[in-house]
Every structure is written in structure tokens, then in C-alpha cells.
C-alpha positions in Angstrom: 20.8 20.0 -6.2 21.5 22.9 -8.6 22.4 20.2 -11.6 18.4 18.6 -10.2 16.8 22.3 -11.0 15.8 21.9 -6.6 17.8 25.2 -6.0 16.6 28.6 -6.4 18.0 31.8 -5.4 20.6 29.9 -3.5 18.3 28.2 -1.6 16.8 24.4 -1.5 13.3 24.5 -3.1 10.6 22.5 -0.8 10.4 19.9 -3.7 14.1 19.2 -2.4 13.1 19.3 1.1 10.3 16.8 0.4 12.5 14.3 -1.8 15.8 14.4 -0.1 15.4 15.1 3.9 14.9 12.5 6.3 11.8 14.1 8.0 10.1 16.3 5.8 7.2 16.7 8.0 9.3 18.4 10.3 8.9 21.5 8.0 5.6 20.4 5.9 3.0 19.0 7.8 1.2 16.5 6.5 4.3 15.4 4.0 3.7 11.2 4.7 1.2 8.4 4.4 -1.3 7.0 6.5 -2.6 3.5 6.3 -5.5 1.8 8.0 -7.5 -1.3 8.3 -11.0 -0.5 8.4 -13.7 -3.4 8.9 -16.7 -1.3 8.2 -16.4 2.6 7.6 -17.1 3.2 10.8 -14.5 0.6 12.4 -10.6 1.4 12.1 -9.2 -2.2 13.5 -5.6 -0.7 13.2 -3.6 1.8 11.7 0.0 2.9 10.4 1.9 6.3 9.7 4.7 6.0 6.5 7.5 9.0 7.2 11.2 9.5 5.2 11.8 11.0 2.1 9.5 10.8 -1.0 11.7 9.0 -2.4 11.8 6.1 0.7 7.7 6.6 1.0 6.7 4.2 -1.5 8.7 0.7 -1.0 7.8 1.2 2.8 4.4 1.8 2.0 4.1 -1.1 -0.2 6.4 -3.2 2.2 3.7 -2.6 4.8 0.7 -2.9 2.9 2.3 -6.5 1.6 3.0 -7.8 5.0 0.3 -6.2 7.7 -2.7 -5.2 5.2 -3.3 -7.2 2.4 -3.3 -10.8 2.4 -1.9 -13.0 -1.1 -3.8 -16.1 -2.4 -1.2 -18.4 -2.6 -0.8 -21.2 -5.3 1.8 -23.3 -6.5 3.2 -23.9 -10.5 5.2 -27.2 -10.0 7.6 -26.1 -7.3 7.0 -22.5 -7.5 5.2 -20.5 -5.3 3.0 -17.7 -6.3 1.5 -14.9 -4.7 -1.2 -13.0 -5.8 -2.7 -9.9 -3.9 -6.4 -8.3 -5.1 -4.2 -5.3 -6.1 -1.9 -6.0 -9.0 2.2 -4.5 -7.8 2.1 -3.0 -10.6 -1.2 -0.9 -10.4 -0.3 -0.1 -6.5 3.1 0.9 -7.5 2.3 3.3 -10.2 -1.1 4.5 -7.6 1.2 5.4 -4.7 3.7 7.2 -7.3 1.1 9.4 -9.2 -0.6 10.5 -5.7 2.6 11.3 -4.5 3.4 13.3 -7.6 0.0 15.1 -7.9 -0.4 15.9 -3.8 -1.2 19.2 -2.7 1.4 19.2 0.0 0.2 23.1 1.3 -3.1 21.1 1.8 -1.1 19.6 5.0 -2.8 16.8 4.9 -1.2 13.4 4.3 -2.0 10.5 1.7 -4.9 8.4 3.2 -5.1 4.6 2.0 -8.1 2.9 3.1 -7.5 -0.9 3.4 -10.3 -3.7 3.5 -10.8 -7.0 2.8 -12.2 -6.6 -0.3 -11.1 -3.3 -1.6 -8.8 -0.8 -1.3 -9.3 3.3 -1.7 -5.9 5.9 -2.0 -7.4 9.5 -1.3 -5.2 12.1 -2.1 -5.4 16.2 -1.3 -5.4 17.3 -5.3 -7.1 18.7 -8.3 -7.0 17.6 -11.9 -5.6 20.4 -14.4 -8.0 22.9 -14.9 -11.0 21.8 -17.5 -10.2 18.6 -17.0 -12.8 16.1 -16.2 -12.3 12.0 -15.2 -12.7 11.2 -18.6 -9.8 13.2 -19.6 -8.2 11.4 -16.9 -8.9 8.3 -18.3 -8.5 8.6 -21.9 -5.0 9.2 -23.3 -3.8 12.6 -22.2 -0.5 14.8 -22.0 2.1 14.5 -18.6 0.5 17.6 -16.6 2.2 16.7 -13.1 0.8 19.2 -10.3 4.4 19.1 -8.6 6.6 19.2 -11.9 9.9 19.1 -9.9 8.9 15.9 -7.9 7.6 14.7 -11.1 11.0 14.9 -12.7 13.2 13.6 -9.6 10.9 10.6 -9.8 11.4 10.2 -13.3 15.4 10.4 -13.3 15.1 7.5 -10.5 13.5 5.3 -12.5 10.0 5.3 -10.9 8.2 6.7 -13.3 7.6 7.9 -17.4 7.0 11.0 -18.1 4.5 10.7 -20.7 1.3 11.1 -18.9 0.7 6.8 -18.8 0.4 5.9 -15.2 -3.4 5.5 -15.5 -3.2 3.4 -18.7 -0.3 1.3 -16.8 -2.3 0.7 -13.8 -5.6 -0.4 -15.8 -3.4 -2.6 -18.2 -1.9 -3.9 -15.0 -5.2 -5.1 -13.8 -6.3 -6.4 -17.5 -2.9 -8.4 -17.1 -4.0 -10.0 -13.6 -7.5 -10.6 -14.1 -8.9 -8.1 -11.5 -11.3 -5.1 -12.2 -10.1 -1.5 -13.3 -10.0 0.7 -10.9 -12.8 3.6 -10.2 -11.9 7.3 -9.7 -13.9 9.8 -8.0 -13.3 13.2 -8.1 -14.0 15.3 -5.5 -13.6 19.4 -4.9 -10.7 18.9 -3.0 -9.7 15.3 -3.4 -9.4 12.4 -5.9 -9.8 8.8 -4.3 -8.8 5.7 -6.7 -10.7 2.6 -5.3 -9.7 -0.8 -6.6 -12.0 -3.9 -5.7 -11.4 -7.3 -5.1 -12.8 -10.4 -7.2 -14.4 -13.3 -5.2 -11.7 -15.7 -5.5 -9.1 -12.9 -4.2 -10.5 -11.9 -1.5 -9.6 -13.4 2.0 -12.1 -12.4 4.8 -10.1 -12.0 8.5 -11.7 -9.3 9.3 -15.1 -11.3 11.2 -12.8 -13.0 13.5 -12.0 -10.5 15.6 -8.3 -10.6 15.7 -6.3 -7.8 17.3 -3.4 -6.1 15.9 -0.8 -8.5 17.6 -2.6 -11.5 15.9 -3.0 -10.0 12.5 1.0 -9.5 12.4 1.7 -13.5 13.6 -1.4 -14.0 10.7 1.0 -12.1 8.3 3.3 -14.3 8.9 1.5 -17.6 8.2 0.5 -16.0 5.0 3.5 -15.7 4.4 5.1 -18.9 5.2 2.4 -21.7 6.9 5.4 -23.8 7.6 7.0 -21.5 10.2 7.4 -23.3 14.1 6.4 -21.6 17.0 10.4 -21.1 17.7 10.8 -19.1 14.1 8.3 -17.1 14.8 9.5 -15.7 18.1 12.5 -14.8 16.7 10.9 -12.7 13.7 8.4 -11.1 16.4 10.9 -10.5 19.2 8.5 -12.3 21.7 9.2 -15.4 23.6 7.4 -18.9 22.5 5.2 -19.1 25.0 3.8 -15.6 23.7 3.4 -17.0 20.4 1.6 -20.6 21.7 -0.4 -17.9 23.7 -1.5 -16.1 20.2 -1.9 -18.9 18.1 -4.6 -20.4 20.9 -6.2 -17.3 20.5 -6.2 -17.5 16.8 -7.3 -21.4 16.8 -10.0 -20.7 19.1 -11.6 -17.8 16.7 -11.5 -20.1 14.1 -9.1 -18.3 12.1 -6.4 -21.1 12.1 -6.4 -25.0 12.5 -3.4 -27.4 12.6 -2.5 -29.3 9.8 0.3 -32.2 10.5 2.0 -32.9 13.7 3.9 -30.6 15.2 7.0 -30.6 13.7 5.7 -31.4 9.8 2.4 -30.0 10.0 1.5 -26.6 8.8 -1.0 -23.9 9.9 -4.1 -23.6 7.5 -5.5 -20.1 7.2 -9.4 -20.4 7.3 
């Protein structure tokens, strides 16, 4: 900790705290992520709560945004299959780290990221460097972290440069993919970077009506359309007749048909 600068007076620093312990919000309230599913404003359909370590924070966030919150257009090179979400890896990646590095952890309040089906918003408790405005923000600009020593840790790791570029990354990601730039607004005591899907990305689930239960056996097909009612009872931890019981539910919304028999078929996602 001392060779990481995370020591002072003989004592951990709270950037250690928030990089290293298991809970941080045990001592820092607010210290995680929160991640819903909204259908309107108005209507939350289903939410989740990242905790760990900054440093574990972002591959579960992502894991969970990948598997229960945003659903990939899936096409096929030859034998290959692709999967492409309405938010570039890339651009997410670099989003999650940046609000992570720039938080106002005394705020208490934890990351908020605002899932729909065609757009996704990260708010975050901060402030841009003094005299700063968005254009600043977006034009090329000196590394001015708000939490230097996170900043640095993340840097060491890997996760990030420390050149002031995660902005430029994130809109060359989306250049690279095809998909919009992202839009930030800047509020007194929060900046919100909202990325929007394009038409052909955008899958629309949430008219159907499905419940939480159903959206994870829907992340599923996504995932795979091929899996049997026996495959997916062991990945869910439920029995079969559970699963036939949701995927009735999910034919009879119209969300799913049949494709195939039984055992060659696969499930088409409507």
C-alpha cells in the first residue's frame, strides 16, 4: 500500500479502502452501482445493486448489463457468430471506468445506469474541473481525474491511460461500430452520459410485459436459441417443468415462437 501512495500517516487512505476491501460501502455509503430497467421514466420493470471493490465493479457491471439488460443483434460471418450490443464494449468499458474515477464518493450516492431499450444513461455524483465547460470535455484536454489516487491504481491495472483520452476513446469506439456519439449533460451536481440506439440495434421486449424471471430465461435465448428446456434448468437452478411453465408464458405474449421440432428446432426472439 505504501509502494501504491494509498498510505498516509500510517494509515490506509479511503482510495485504498474503496479499491481493495471487499465491502467498501460498509464504511462509504453509497460506494457501488445501481442498475435498472426502466420501460418509461416513470416505470422501473427491475433492478440490480453492483458491490466489491472498485476494482471488481466494472466486469460485474458489464457482466450484468451483457446478460440481464441489454440484448445483442446477433449475425453470423460464415461460421462465426457475432454479437453486437447498441453500446459499443468499448465505449461502456471506458464510461463505467471514467465515472468511477471522477465520482464524488462523500456525495454517498452510488453510480446510477439507466437501462432501456433504446438507450442507455450513466449518472454519476461529480463536477468537471473548475472553468471547465462540456466543450472542454469534449475537445482534447489534459488528465484532470477528481480522485487522482483511484485514477492511478486504475491506470497501473491496466484499465485505463492516463492521458486524459477516455472521451475521445469512447466516441472513436462508436465511430468504429456504426452507432451515434454519446451526449453529455452537465448538471450542478451531476454529469449523465446518454448513448442511443440506432433502429437496426434496438430490440424492443419491453411491450410484452415480461417479468423479471422471464427476462433472465429471454437472456438466455439471446444468448444461445438452441438451448433445450433441460439446459436451461440447469443454468437457472429451476426444474423443467418451471422452465415449460415460463416459456408458455413467453410464447403466449408473443415474445417467442418455436422454430423446428423439439429437439432441432430453436426459439426465435420476436
Amino acid at each position: 500500500m505504501e509502494k501504491l501512495h494509498l498510505m498516509n500517516a500510517g494509515y490506509y487512505t479511503n482510495a485504498a479502502m474503496l479499491l481493495f476491501a471487499k465491502e467498501p460501502d460498509r464504511w462509504q455509503l453509497g460506494a457501488y452501482t445501481k442498475i435498472g430497467f426502466f420501460e418509461t421514466d416513470a416505470d422501473l420493470l427491475y433492478q440490480d445493486e453492483i458491490h466489491g471493490s472498485l476494482l471488481e465493479q466494472i466486469d460485474k457491471a458489464i457482466e450484468i448489463i451483457h446478460l440481464k439488460y441489454m440484448k445483442a443483434k446477433i449475425s453470423y460471418e460464415g461460421m462465426q457468430r457475432i454479437e453486437r450490443y447498441f453500446v459499443p464494449d468499448a465505449a461502456l468499458r471506458e464510461a463505467l471506468l471514467n465515472a468511477l474515477c471522477h465520482k464524488m464518493y462523500q456525495s454517498c450516492i452510488p453510480i446510477q445506469i439507466s437501462v432501456y431499450e433504446d438507450r442507455l444513461y450513466i449518472a454519476n455524483c461529480g463536477r468537471l474541473p473548475e472553468n471547465w465547460t462540456i466543450r472542454n470535455l469534449m475537445d482534447k484536454h489534459a488528465s484532470k481525474p477528481y480522485n487522482p489516487s483511484i485514477a492511478d491504481i486504475y491506470y497501473l491495472a491496466g484499465f485505463i491511460e492516463n492521458w486524459g483520452r477516455g472521451i475521445e476513446k469512447i466516441c472513436s469506439a462508436c465511430e468504429s461500430d456504426g452507432t451515434s456519439p454519446p451526449e453529455y449533460t452537465v448538471h450542478p451536481g451531476d454529469i449523465m452520459i446518454k448513448f442511443t440506439a440506432s433502429e437496426d440495434r434496438i430490440i424492443r421486449i419491453a411491450d410484452k410485459k415480461v417479468n423479471e424471471n422471464e427476462q433472465k430465461l429471454l437472456s438466455l435465448l439471446f444468448e444461445d436459441p438452441g438451448y433445450t428446456v433441460t439446459q436451461l434448468s440447469h443454468i437457472l437452478k429451476v426444474s423443467r417443468k418451471t422452465i415449460a411453465s415460463r416459456l408458455k408464458a413467453l410464447k403466449e405474449k408473443g415474445a417467442i415462437e418455436r422454430v423446428g421440432s423439439d429437439r432441432k428446432g430453436y426459439w426465435k426472439i420476436n
